[in-house]
VMD Tcl script that draws the C-alpha trace (Angstrom):
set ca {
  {0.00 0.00 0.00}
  {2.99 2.44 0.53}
  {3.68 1.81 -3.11}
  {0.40 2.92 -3.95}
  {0.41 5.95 -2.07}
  {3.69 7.30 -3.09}
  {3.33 6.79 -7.08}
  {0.42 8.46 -6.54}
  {1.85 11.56 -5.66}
  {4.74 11.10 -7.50}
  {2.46 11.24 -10.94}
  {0.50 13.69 -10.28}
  {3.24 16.57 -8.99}
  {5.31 15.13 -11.70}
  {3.00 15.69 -14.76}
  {1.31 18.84 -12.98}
  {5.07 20.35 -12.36}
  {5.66 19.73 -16.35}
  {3.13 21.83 -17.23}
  {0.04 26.92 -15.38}
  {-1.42 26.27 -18.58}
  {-3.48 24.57 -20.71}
  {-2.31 28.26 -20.57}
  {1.16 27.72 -21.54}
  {1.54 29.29 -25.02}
  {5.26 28.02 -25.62}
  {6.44 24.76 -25.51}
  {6.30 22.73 -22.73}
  {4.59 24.58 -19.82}
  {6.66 28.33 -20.44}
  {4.63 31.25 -21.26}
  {6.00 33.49 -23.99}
  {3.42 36.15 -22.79}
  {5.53 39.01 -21.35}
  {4.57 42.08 -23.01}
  {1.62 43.39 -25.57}
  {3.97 45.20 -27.16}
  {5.82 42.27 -28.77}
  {2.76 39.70 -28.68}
  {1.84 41.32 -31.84}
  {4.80 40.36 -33.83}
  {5.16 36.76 -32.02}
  {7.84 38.12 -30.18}
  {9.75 37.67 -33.40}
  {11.99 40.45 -31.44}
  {12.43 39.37 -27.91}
  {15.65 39.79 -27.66}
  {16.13 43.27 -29.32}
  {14.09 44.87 -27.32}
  {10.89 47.04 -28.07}
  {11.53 50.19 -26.81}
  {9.89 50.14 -24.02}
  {10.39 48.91 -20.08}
  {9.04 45.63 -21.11}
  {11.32 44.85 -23.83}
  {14.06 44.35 -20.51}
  {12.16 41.05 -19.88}
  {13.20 39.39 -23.40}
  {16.73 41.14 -22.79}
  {18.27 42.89 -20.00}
  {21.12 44.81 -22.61}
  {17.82 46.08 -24.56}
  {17.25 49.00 -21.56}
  {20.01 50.89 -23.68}
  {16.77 52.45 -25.66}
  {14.75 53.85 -23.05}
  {16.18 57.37 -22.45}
  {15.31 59.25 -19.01}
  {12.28 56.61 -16.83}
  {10.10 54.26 -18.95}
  {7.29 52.65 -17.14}
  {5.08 50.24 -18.68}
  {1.95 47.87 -17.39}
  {-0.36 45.59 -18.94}
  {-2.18 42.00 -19.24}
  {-2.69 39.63 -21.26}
  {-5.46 37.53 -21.35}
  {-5.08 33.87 -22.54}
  {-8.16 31.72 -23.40}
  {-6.97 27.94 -24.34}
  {-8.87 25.18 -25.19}
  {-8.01 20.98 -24.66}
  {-10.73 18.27 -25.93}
  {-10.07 14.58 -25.80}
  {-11.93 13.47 -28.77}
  {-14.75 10.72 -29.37}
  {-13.15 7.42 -29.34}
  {-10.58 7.68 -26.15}
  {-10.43 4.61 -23.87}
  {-9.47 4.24 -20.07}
  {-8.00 1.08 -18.88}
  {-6.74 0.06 -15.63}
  {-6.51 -2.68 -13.00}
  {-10.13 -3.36 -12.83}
  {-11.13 -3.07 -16.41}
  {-12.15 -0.55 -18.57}
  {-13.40 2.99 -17.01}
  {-16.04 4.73 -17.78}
  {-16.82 8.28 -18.43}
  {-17.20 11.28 -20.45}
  {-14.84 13.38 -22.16}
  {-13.81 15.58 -19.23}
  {-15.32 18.56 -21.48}
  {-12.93 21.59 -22.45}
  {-10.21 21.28 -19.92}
  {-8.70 24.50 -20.84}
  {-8.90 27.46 -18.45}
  {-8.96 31.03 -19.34}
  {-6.54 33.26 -17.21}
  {-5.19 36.76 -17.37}
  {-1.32 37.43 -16.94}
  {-0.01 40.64 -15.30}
  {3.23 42.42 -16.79}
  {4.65 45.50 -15.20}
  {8.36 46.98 -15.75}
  {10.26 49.90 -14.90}
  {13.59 51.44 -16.46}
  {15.71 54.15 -15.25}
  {18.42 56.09 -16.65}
  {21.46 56.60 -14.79}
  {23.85 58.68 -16.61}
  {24.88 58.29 -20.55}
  {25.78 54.45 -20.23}
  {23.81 53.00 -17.47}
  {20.57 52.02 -16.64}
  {18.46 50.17 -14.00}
  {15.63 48.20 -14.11}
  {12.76 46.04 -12.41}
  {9.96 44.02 -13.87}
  {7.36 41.60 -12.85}
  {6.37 38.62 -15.02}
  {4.89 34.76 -15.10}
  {7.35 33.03 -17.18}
  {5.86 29.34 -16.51}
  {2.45 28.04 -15.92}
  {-0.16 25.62 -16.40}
  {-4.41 25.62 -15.87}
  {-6.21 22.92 -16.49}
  {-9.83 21.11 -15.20}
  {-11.71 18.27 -16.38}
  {-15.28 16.94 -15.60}
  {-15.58 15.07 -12.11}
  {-16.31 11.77 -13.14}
  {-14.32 11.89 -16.81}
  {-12.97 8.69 -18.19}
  {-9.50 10.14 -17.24}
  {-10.04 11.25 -13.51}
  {-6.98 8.92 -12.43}
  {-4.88 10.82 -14.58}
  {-5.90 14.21 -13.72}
  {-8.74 16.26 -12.39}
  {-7.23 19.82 -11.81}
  {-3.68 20.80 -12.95}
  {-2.34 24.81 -11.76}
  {0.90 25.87 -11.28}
  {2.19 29.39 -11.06}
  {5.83 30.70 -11.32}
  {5.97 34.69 -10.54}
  {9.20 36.49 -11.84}
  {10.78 39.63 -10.15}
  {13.52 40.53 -11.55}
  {16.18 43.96 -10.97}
  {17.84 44.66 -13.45}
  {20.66 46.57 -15.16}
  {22.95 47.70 -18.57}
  {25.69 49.78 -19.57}
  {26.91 50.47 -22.87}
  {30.34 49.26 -23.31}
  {30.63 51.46 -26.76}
  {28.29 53.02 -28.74}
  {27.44 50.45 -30.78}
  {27.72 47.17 -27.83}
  {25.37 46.94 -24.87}
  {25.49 44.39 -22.25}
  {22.83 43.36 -19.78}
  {22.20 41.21 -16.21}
  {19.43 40.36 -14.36}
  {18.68 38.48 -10.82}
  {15.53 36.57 -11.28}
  {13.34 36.06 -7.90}
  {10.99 33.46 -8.00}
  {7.87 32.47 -6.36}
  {6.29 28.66 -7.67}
  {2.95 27.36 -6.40}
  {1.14 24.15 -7.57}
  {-2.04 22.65 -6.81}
  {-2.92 19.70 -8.12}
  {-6.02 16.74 -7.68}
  {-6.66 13.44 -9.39}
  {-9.13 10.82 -8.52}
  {-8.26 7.38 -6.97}
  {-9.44 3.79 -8.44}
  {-10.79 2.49 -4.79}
  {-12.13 -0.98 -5.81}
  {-8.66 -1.32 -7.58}
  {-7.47 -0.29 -4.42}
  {-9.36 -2.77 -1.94}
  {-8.60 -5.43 -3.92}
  {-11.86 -5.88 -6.04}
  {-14.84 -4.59 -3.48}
  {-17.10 -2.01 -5.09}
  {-16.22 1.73 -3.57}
  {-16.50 5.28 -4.74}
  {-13.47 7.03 -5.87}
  {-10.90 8.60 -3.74}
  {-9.33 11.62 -4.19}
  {-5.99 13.06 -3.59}
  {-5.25 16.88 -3.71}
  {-1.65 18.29 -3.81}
  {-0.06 22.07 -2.71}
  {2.89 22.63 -2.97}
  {5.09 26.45 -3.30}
  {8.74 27.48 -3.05}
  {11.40 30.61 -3.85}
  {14.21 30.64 -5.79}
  {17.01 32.71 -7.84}
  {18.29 32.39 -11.06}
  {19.88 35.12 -13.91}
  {19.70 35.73 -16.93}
  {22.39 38.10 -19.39}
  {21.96 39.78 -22.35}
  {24.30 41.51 -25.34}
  {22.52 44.31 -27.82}
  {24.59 45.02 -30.68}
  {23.98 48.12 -33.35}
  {25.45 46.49 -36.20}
  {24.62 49.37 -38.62}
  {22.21 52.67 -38.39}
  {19.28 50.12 -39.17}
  {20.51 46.55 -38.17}
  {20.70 45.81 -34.28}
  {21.50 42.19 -33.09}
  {20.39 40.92 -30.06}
  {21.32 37.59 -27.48}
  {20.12 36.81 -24.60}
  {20.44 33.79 -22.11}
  {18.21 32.42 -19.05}
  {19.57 30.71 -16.66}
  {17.83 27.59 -15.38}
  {16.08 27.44 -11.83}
  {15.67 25.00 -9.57}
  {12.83 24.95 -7.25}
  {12.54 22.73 -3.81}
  {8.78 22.79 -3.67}
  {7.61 21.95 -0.48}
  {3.47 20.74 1.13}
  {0.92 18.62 1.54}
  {-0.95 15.84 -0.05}
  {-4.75 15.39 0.99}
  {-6.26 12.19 0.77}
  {-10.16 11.81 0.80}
  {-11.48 7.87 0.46}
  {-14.01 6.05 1.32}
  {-14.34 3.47 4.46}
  {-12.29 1.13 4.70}
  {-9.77 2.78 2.65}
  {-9.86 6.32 4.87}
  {-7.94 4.28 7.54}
  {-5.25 3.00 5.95}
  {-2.27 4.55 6.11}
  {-1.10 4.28 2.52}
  {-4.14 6.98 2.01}
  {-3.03 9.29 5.16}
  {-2.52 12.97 4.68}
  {1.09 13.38 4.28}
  {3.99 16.03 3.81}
  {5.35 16.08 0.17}
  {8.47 17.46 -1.51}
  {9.31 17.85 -4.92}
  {12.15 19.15 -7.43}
  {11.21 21.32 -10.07}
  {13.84 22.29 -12.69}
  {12.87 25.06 -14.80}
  {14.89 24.99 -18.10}
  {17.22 27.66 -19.56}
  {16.73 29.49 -22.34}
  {18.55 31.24 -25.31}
  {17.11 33.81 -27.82}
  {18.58 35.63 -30.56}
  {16.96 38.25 -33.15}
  {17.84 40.37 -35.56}
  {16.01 43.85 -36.37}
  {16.44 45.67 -39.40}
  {14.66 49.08 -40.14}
  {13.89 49.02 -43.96}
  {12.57 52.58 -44.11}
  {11.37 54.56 -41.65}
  {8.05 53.67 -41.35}
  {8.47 49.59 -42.11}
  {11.16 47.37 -40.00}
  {11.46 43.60 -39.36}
  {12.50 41.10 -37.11}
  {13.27 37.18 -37.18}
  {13.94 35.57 -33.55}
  {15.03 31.74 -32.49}
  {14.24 30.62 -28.88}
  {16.15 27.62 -27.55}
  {14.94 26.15 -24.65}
  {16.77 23.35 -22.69}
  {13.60 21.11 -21.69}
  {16.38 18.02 -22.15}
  {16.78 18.99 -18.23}
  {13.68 17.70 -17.21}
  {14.20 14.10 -17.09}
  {12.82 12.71 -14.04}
  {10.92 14.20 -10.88}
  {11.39 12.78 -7.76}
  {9.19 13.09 -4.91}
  {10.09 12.69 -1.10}
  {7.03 12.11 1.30}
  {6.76 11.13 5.37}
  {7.82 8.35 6.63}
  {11.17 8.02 4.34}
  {9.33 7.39 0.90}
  {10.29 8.21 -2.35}
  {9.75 8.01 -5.87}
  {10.71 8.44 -9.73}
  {8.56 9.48 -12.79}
  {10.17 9.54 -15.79}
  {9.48 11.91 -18.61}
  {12.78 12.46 -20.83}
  {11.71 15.62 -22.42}
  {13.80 17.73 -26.05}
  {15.02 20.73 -26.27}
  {13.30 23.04 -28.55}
  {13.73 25.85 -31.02}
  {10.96 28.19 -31.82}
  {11.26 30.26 -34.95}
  {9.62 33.46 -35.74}
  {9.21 36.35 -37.88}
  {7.58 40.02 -37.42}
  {7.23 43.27 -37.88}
  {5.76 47.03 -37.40}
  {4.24 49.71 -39.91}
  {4.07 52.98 -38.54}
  {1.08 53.32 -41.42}
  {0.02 57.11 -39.29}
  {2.23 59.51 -37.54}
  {0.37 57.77 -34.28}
  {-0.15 54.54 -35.78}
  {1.59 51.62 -35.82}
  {0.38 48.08 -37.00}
  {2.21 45.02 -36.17}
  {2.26 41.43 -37.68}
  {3.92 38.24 -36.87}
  {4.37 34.14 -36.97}
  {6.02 31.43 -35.54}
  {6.48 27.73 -34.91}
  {6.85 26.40 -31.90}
  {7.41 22.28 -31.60}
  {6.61 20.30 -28.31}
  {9.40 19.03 -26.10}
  {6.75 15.81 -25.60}
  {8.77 13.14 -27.32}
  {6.03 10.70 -27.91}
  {2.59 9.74 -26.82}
  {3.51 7.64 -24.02}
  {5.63 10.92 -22.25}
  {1.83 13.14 -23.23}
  {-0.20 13.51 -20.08}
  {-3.99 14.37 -19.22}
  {-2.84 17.81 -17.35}
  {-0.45 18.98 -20.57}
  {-1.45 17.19 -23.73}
  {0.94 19.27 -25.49}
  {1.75 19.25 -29.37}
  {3.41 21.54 -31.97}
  {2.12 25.13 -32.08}
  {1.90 27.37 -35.39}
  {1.08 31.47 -34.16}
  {-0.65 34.27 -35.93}
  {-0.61 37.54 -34.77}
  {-1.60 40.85 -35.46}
  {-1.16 43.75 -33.08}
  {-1.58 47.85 -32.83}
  {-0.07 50.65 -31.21}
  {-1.35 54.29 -30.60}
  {0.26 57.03 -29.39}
  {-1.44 58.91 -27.19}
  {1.20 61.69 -27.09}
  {4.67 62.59 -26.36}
  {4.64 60.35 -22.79}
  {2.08 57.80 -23.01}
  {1.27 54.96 -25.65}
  {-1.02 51.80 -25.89}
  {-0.47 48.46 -27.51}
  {-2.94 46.17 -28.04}
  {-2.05 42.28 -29.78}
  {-3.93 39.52 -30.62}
  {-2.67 35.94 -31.57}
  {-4.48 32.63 -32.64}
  {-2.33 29.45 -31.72}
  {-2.85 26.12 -33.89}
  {-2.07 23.30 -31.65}
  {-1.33 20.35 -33.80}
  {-3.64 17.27 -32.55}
  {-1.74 14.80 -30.24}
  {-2.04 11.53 -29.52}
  {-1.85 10.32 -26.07}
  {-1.53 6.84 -24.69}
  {0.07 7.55 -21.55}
  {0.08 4.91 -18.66}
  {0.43 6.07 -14.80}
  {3.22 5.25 -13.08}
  {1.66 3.31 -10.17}
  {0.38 0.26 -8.46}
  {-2.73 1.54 -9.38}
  {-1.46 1.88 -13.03}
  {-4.47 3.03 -15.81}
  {-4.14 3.80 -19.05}
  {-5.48 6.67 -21.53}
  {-5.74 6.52 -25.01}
  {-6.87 9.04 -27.42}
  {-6.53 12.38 -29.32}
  {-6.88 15.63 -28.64}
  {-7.43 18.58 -30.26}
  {-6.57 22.43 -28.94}
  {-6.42 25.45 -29.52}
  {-5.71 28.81 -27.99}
  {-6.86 33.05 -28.24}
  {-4.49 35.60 -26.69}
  {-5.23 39.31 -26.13}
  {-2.74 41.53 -24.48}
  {-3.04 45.51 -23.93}
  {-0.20 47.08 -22.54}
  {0.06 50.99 -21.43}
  {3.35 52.50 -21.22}
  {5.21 55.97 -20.75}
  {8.27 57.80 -20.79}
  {9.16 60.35 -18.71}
}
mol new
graphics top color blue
foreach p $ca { graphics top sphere $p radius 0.5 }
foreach p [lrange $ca 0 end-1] q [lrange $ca 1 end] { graphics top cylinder $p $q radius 0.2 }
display resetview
């Protein structure tokens, strides 16, 4: 019964830590959503910076643009959608389950940005912004054919992050940042009882996991003006390790509720968050039209296993042997008005999910395709608004994914997503 109990909780912090989206709109469980500003060119740009406070976030070196105090704030408001599809099977120790669908497991949710940017003297400049760089939200129907896989799936990673640059020449710009982190998790799946007992008819159990930590990381940045209308940017993330730390909640039904594989317990789990690597390149073709094209490398090859400690000495492994990734995109703006400026962008984004076995209920993750479209105003000589919108094609994905568990059940099917973003973002510059 130990063995029950701590695969348990090992698969469901493992797949819920690998994921607070069905709201992750990279890759993996990251969220690319950091500004409005650059949502509307796919972020094609992210590490050349946008002119305003938020383009720090992307890269720390891009704070050479803002000139005097730059303050920007905005949200941006992410509405995903995950639907097993007709056809999907649940098997486990005590025969097929049955169910629905679990319905649209895909939760709507609304991601803050804020940044500041302050000018020093001529070469320096300081900075602080707030940002969620990882995340995952998703629910399914009580009662779904998949409820021992996954009933509710959130996790939360909240970046602060001081920053500064100085320009080593006129032309070269490097960047640093010290990223503090705050990661919560909550997490509930139901529990095969009868499989439990043996064979006697019961209700499901439940179990419901918390879990939250802090931690540091860094990330560094280089901005190069190659030419009056050609700037170069790089950027790197460093990975972060979080030591997340709570409880797991057990409800079952008599005699189950007694037995101490089922018994409330303290849980602790690793969490490595991968580093990242961007480069773009921005070229002004006139002075009303520019472009950018960006890659995005993210090392998800560090996420191969998560093992959970418990009470009582337990522990256990999940495997899950995630690739690295490279997103690709392209974008850029038309100042069309002497106020206006329209903004356009696309990119590809593959999973790190190497096959269907490694897909879970609580991430069913697949390649992404974005198409965005965006618009700025400016209100006058301080103050702006962006606005961007972007339409994600997630690629259907096939899962047949098998818990790791004395309890083991397997799910088979396909699913089909899909996901709307709209960010507005107000900034000024003082």
């Amino acid at each position: 019964m130990n063995r029950i109990h701590k695969t348990t909780l090992a698969t469901a912090v493992s797949v819920s830590m690998a994921a607070m989206v069905g709201q992750a709109q990279a890759a993996g469980f990251a969220l690319m959503e950091k500004n409005a500003t650059d949502l509307g060119q796919a972020y094609a740009n992210l590490a050349t910076g946008n002119g305003e406070a938020t383009g720090m976030m992307g890269n720390p070196a891009a704070m050479t643009q803002i000139d005097g105090t730059a303050v920007s704030g905005g949200v941006n408001v992410i509405m995903p959608s995950f639907e097993l599809q007709p056809g999907a099977s649940s098997t486990g120790l005590t025969g097929p389950v049955a169910g629905g669908l679990g319905g649209d497991a895909g939760e709507p949710a609304a991601i803050p940005n804020a940044a500041i940017v302050h000018q020093l003297d001529d070469r320096a400049r300081v900075g602080l912004a707030l940002s969620v760089p990882f995340g995952l939200a998703t629910e399914y129907d009580e009662g779904w054919l998949g409820r021992y896989h996954a009933l509710e799936s959130r996790i939360e990673v909240i970046d602060l992050s001081p920053s500064f640059s100085i320009d080593l020449a006129s032309d070269w710009t490097i960047g640093g940042a010290f990223h503090v982190q705050r990661s919560e998790a909550r997490l509930s799946s139901a529990i095969n009882a009868t499989a439990a007992s043996g064979g006697t008819p019961l209700p499901d159990g439940k179990v419901e996991i918390e879990g939250d930590d802090w931690s540091i990381g860094y990330s560094l940045g280089l901005l190069w003006q190659a030419s009056e209308s050609t700037r170069v940017g790089l950027a790197y993330h460093s990975g972060i390790d979080h030591d997340l730390t709570g409880d797991a909640d057990y409800t079952m039904p008599a005699p189950l509720s007694s037995s101490p594989a089922f018994a409330d317990s303290y849980a602790q789990a690793g969490l490595a968050l991968p580093a990242s690597a961007a480069a773009s390149v921005t070229h002004r073709f006139s002075e009303t039209l520019t472009g950018s094209v960006g890659l995005l490398w993210t090392g998800w090859s560090s996420f191969e296993e998560l093992r959970v400690e418990q009470s009582f000495g337990r522990e256990s492994v999940t495997t899950e042997n995630w690739d690295d990734t490279l997103r690709v995109a392209l974008g850029g703006e038309w100042t069309f008005a002497p106020r206006w400026t329209l903004r356009a962008g696309a990119a590809y984004d593959p999973t790190p999910v190497p096959s269907p076995a490694f897909r879970t209920a609580r991430l069913p993750d697949a390649d992404r395709t974005w198409a965005s479209v965006g618009l700025g105003y400016q209100i006058s000589r301080q103050w702006s608004v962006d606005v961007g919108y972007t339409h994600v094609w997630i690629d259907d994905s096939v899962i047949d994914n098998t818990t790791e568990s004395a309890l083991a059940n397997t799910l088979e099917g396909r699913y089909q997503g899909k996901v709307d973003i709209l960010g507005v973002q107000l900034n000024a510059h003082f």
